[in-house]
C-alpha positions in Angstrom: -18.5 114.9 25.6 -22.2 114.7 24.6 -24.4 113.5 27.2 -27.0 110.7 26.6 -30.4 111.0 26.9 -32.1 110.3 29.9 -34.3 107.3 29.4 -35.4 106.2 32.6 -39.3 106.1 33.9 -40.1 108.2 36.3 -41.2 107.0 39.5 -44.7 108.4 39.6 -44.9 106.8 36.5 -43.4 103.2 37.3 -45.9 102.9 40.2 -49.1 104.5 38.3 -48.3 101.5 35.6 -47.9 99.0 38.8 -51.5 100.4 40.6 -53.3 100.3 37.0 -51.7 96.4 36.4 -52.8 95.7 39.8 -56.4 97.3 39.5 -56.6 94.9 36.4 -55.1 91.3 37.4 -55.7 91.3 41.0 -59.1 90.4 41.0 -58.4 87.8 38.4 -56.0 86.2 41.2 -58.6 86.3 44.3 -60.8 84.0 41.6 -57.5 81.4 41.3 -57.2 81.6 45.6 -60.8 81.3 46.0 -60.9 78.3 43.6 -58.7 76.1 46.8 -60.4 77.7 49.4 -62.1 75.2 51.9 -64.9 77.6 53.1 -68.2 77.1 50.6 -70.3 78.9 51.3 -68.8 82.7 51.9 -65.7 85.0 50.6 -63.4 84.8 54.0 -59.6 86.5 53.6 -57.6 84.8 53.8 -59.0 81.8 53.1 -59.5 79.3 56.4 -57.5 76.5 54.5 -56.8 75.0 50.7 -58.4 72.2 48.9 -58.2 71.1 45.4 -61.8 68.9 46.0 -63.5 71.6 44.3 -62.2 70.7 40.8 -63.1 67.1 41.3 -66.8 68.3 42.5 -67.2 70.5 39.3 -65.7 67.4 37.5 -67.7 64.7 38.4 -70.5 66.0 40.7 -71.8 68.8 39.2 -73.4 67.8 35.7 -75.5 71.3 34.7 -71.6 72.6 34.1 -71.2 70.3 31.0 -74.6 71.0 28.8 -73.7 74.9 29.7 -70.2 74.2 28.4 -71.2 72.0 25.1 -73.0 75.3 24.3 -70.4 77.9 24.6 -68.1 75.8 22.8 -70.8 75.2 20.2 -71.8 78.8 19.6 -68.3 80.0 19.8 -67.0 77.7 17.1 -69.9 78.2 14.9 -69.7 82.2 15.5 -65.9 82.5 14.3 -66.1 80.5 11.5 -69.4 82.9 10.4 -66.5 86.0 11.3 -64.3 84.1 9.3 -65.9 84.2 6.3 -67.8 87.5 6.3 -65.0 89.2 8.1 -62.3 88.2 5.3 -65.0 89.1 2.5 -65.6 92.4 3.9 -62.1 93.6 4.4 -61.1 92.0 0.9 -63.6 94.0 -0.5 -63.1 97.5 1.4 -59.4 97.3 1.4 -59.2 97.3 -2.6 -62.5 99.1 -4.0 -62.8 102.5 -4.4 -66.6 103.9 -4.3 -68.4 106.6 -2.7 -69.6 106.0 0.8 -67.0 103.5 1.0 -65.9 105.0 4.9 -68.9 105.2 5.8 -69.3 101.4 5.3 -66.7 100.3 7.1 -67.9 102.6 10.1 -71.0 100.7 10.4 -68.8 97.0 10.5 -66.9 98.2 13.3 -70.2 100.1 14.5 -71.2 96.9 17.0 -68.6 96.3 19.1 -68.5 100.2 20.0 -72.2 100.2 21.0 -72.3 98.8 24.3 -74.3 95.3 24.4 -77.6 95.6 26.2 -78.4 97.9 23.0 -77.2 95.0 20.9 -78.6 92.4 22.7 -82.4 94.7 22.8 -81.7 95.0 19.3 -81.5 91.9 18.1 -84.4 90.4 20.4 -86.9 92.7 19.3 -85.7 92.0 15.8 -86.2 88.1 16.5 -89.8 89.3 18.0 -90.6 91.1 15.0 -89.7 88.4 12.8 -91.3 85.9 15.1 -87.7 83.7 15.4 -87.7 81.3 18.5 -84.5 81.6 20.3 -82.2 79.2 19.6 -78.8 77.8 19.5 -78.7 80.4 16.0 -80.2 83.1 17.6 -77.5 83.2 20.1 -74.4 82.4 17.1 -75.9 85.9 14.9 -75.6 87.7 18.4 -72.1 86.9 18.8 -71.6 86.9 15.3 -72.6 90.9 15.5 -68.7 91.5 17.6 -67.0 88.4 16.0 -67.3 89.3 12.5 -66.0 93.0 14.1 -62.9 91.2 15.6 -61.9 89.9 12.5 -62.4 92.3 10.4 -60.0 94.5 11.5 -57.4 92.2 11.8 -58.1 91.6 8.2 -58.2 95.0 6.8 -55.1 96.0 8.5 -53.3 93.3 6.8 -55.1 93.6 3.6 -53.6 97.0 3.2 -50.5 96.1 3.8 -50.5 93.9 0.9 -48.9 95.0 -2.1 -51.4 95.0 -5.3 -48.6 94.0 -7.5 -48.1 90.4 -5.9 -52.3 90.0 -7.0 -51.1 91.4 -10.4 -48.4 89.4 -10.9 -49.9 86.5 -9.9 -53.0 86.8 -12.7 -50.8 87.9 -15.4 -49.1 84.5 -14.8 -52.1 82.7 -15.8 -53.4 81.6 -11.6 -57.5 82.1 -11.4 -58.9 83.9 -8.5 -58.9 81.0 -6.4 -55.4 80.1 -7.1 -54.2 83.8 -6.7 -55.9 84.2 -3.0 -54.8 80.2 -1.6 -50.9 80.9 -3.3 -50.5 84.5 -2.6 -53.1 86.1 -0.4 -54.1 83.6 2.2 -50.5 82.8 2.7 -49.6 86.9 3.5 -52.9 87.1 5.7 -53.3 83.8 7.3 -51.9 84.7 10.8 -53.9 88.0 10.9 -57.4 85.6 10.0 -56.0 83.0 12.5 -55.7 85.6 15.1 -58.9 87.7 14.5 -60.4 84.1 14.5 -58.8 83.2 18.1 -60.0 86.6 19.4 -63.5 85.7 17.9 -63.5 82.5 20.0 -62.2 83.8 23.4 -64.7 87.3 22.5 -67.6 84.8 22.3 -67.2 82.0 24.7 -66.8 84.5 27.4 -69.9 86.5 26.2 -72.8 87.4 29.0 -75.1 90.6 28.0 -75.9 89.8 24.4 -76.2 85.9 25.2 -78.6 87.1 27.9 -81.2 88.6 25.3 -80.3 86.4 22.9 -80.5 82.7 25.0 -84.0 82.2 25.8 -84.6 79.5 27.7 -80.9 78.1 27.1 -77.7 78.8 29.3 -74.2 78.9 28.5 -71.1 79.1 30.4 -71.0 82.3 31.3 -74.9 82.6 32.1 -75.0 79.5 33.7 -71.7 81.3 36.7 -74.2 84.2 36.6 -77.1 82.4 38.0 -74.7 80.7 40.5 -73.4 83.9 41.7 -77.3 84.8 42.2 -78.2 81.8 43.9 -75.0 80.3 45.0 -74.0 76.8 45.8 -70.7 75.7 46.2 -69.3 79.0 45.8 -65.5 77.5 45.0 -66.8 75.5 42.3 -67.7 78.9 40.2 -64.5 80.1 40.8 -62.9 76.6 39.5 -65.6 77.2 36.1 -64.4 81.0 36.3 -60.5 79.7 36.3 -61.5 77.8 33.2 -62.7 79.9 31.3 -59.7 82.7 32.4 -58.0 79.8 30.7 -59.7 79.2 27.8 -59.9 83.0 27.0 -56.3 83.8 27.7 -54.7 81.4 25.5 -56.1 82.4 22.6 -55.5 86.1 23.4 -52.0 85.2 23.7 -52.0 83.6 20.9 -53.4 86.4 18.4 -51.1 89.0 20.4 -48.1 86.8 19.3 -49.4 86.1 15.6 -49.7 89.5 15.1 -46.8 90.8 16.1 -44.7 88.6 14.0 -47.2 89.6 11.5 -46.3 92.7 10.7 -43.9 93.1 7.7 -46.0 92.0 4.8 -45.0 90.5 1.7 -44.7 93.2 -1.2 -45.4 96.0 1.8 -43.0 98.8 1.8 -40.4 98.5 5.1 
């Protein structure tokens, strides 16, 4: 009688995967419990008592939340539609030419979201100094552009090559153009791989603090504008309300991509 294979976890295992989830997400729940807390003005545990009334200050009595908000939203749109379009090119390109240097090229796309950001963000404010560029709602969307354009990149790439050149082939030899052959045959293979880098662009951007920071001048987003309220604080809870928010508005599209890519992963004309 042959015996089956022992699959179970190990313990040490079970609980190093518990401590390292733990290490991870609680912090991200003290945020949610300090968001009802009735103390304002210090961290107490636990908290004294719960109130929702912060979320109806940040709502209606704090109005520097909304111009900070306008912007993220702003830059974050305008950033993923830039890693949209130059993301898609690039991996169209370097998934089906063949030149010298050709690796080497594709390093230096995925180069900027290895380096860490206060490089970037020097970077590209010296650059602006240099070119004598006032900071701007643009200087900020070609910061964030530098990691978007990353993100989607390599969601496109992976699914470009995945693509079976015969389909494209085919597809020409029956008489479609260019722009018929990629809006009948490619975008409908790589659309939820573009929809998901694009979702991870978004979250990637409107939660972005270090390159915004030499990027931003005079002008605060979201996530700059929780900084200088943890600096000088008032109202504590209603950071942790903006911070729950944005936990949100990050997570959902993170979800989203991680779902879209999954289902994502037998291509059209791809071997199985």
């Amino acid at each position: 009688m042959s015996s089956e294979p022992n699959r179970a976890t190990p313990l040490a295992l079970r609980i190093s995967a518990i401590a390292g989830l733990l290490f991870l997400h609680l912090p991200l729940a003290l945020i949610v419990v300090y968001a009802f807390t009735t103390e304002e003005s210090s961290y107490q545990f636990p908290p004294p008592g719960y109130t929702t009334k912060w979320f109806a200050v940040a709502w209606s009595q704090r109005p520097d939340i909304w111009p900070a908000l306008y912007l993220s939203l702003k830059v974050a749109a305008i950033a993923t539609v830039l890693a949209l379009i130059f993301g898609t090119l690039a991996a169209a390109a370097l998934s089906r030419a063949r030149f010298f240097g050709r690796e080497t090229i594709s390093l230096l796309f995925i180069l900027p979201i290895a380096l860490p950001g206060i490089i970037t963000g020097i970077s590209l404010r010296s650059a602006f100094d240099i070119m004598g560029i006032d900071f701007s709602i643009w200087t900020i969307v070609l910061g964030h552009a530098t990691f978007c354009i990353v993100v989607v990149y390599n969601n496109a790439i992976a699914r470009f090559r995945r693509l079976s050149g015969n389909l494209i082939e085919a597809s020409m030899d029956l008489g479609a153009n260019g722009f018929q052959t990629f809006r009948h045959v490619v975008l409908p293979q790589i659309g939820t791989a573009l929809l998901a880098g694009g979702m991870l662009a978004f979250a990637l951007s409107f939660d972005e603090v270090i390159v915004t920071t030499f990027t931003s001048g005079q002008q605060s987003t979201l996530p700059i504008w929780m900084l200088s309220e943890l600096i000088r604080p008032r109202q504590r809870p209603v950071t942790n309300v903006v911070a729950v928010f944005v936990i949100v508005v990050t997570l959902l599209p993170i979800l989203a991509a991680y779902y879209l890519t999954r289902e994502g992963e037998h291509t059209g004309g791809s071997s199985k």
